[in-house]
N, C-alpha and C positions, 0 to 999 in steps of 0.2 A: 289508592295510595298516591300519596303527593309528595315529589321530592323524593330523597333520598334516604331509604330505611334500611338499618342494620338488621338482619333477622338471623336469629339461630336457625331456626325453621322455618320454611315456603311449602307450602303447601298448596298442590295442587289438582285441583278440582274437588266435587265433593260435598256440594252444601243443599240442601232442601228442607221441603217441611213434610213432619213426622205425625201421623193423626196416629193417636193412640186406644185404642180398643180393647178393653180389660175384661175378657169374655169367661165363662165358667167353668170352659175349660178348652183342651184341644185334643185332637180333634173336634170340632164344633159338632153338637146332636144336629140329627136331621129335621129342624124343625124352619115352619112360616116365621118366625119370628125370636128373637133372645134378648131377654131384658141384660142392661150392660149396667155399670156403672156411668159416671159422666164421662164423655169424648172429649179429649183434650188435645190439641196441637201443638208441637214443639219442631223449634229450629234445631235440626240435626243431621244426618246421614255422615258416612266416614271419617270424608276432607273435614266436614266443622269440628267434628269429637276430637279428631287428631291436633288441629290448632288449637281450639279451647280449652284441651287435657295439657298440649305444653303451655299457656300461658299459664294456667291456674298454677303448675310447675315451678312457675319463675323464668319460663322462655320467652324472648320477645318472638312470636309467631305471628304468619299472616299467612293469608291463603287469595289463591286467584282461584277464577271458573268463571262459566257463563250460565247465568240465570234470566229468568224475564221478566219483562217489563208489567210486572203483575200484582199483586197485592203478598205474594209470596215475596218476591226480588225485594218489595216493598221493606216488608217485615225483617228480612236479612240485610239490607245497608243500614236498617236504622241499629238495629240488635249491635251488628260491627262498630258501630257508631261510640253507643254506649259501652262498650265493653273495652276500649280503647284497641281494638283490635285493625292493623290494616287489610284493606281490602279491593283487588283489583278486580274488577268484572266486563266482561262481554256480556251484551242483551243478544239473546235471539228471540225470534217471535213465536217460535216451540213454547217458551215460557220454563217454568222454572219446576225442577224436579221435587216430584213426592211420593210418599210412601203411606200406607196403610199398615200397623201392624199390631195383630190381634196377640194381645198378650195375657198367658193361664193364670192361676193364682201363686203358679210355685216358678214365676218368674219367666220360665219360656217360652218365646214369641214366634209369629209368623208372618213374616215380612211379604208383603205386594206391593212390588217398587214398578213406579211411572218414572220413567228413567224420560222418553219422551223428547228428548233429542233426537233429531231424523238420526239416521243410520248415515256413516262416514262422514261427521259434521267435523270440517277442520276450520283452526282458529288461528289469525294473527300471530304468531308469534310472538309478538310485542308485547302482546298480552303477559308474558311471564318472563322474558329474554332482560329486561332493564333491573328487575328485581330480583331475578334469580344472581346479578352481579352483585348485589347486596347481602347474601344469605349464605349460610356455612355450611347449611345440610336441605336437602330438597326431598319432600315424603310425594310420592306421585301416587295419586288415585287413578284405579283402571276405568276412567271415562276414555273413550275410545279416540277423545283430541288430544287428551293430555300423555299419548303415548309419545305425539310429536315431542314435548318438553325433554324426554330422557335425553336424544340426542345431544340437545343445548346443556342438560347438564354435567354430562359427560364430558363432553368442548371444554366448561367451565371449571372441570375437576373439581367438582360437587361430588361429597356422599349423598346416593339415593338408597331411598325405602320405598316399598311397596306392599300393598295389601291384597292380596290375592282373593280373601274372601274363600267363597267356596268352591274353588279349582279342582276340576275334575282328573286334573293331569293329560287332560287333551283337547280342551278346547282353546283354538288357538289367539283368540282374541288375550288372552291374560300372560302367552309367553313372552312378548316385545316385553313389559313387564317383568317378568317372573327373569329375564336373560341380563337384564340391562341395570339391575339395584342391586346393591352392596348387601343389602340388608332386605331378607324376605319375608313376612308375616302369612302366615296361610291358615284355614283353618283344617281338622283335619276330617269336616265330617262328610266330604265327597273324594277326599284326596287317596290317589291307589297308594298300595304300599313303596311301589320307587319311585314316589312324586317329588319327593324332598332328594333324592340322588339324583335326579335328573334335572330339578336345577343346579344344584352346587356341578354338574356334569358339564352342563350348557350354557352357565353363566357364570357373572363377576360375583354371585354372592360369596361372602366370607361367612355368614351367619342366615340359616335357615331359622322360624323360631313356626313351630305347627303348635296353635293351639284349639285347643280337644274339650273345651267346656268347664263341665264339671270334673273333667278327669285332668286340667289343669293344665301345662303345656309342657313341648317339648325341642330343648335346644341343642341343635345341630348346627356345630361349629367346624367351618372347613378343618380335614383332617383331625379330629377329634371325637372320641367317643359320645354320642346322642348322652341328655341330661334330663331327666323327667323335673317338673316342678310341679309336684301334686298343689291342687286351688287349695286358697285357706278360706276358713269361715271366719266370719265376725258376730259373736254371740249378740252386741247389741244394733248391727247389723245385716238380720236376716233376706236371704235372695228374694226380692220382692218382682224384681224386672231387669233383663238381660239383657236391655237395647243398650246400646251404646259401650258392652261391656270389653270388646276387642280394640274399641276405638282408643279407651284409657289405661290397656294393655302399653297399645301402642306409644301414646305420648309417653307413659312413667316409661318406655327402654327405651326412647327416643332421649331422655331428658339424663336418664344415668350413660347412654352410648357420651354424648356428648360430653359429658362435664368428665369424661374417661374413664370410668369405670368398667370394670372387667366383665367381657356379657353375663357369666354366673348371677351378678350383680343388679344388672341392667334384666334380667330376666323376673328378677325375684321383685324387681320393683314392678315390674308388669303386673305378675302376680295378684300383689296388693292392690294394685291401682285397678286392676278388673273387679275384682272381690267388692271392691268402694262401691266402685261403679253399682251394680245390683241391688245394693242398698235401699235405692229412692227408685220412685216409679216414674215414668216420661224415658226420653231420651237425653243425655247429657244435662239433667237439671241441676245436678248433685256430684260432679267429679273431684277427684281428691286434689286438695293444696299440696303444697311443696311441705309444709307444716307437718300435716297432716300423715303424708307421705314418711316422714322421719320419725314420727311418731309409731306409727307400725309396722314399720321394718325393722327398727328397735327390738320390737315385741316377739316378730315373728321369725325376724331371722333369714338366714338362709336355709331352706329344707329342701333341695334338691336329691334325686336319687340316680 
């Protein structure tokens, strides 16, 4: 980033490349060998789906992290490039993170993440401190440097989000996290039953949001009764692949949070926007517009229970 950018959203950490593997099924058979379809690579992982799902939104977003000096980093400044996206970065000589994920015919993956960053890698500050003064709301990915950032943006009285992934409710690398953001996203398929009371318990969150896949999400809003949001289907968008499909959650309640809409609201747009998501195969190839977005929440409505 050069100079001085307004951003609704900062984003931080979260960006690599995604080899994608469309296998027969999963569990994989026990066998020497599986014929696949073609192996395709895509720029993906959390931090990018989350900036790339608010700009497609209508958000100016950008996102910082550290990548490497590699043919991956390569592939990600020029991609930001094109996509009129900004983008600040730290090289380390770790290089830049990837994933492997083998995904079934009825859309469900299995993700082997080279995270690959030494263990306790901390970062300049600088790196996110000048821009974070630019920006209205700040989404932190749980990379284990960008827990430093919550502090600065709590300083800066910035709304933070976070994405917990899949929190077991005791490992403690995800609570600096899970204590310090307004706004929680978790998933619920490692999560104990008082994972979601123990942070609205332990931290600043106002709105927990656990979402559960196909059985859709669910929002916990301080002092207020849990809200189920059963998934919707889209008949001429059948679930083909589910990479990227939390990450477009995230941006459509990121994009209704902001323009102030009531979480009910903000939730239901997640909804939809994960449902998109699934649609296309890869990771983040095919995320919903702003357009697009009003177009089927029209349709679909609010169906909370």
């Amino acid at each position: 980033m050069t100079g001085p950018v307004e951003l609704d959203v900062l984003v931080i950490g979260g960006v690599g490349i995604d080899t994608i593997v469309r296998v027969p099924s999963l569990p994989l058979a026990d066998a020497d060998s599986i014929a696949v379809d073609p192996i395709e690579s895509y720029l993906g992982h959390t931090g990018h789906g989350v900036a790339l799902g608010c700009h497609l939104l209508g958000l100016n977003a950008g996102l910082v992290d550290v990548i490497g000096d590699d043919p991956e980093g390569a592939r990600i400044r020029r991609t930001y490039q094109e996509l009129g996206l900004p983008l600040r970065v730290a090289v380390h000589r770790s290089g830049t993170r990837r994933s492997v994920n083998l995904v079934s015919p009825d859309g469900r993956r299995l993700s082997m993440y080279d995270g690959r960053h030494p263990a306790g890698l901390r970062v300049d500050p600088g790196l996110w401190r000048p821009v974070m003064r630019q920006a209205q709301h700040v989404h932190v990915s749980i990379m284990d440097y960008a827990r430093d950032a919550l502090g600065d943006a709590i300083a800066a009285d910035r709304s933070i989000s976070t994405d917990l992934h899949d929190w077991d409710g005791r490992n403690d690398h995800h609570k600096d996290f899970a204590t310090a953001s307004d706004i929680v996203f978790v998933s619920t398929s490692s999560l104990p039953s008082d994972g979601v009371e123990w942070i609205l318990a332990n931290g600043r969150a106002e709105v927990v949001v656990a979402m559960a896949g196909a059985d859709g999400s669910y929002l916990h809003v301080r002092g207020e009764p849990a809200r189920h949001f059963p998934a919707v289907t889209f008949p001429d968008r059948p679930v083909v692949d589910t990479n990227g499909a939390g990450d477009a959650y995230v941006a459509a309640f990121l994009a209704r949070y902001l323009d102030g809409a009531p979480w009910q609201d903000a939730a239901q747009a997640g909804t939809i926007a994960g449902a998109w998501a699934c649609g296309s195969p890869g990771t983040h190839t095919n995320l919903i517009t702003a357009e697009e977005l009003a177009v089927r929440s029209r349709k679909y409505g609010r169906s909370s229970t």
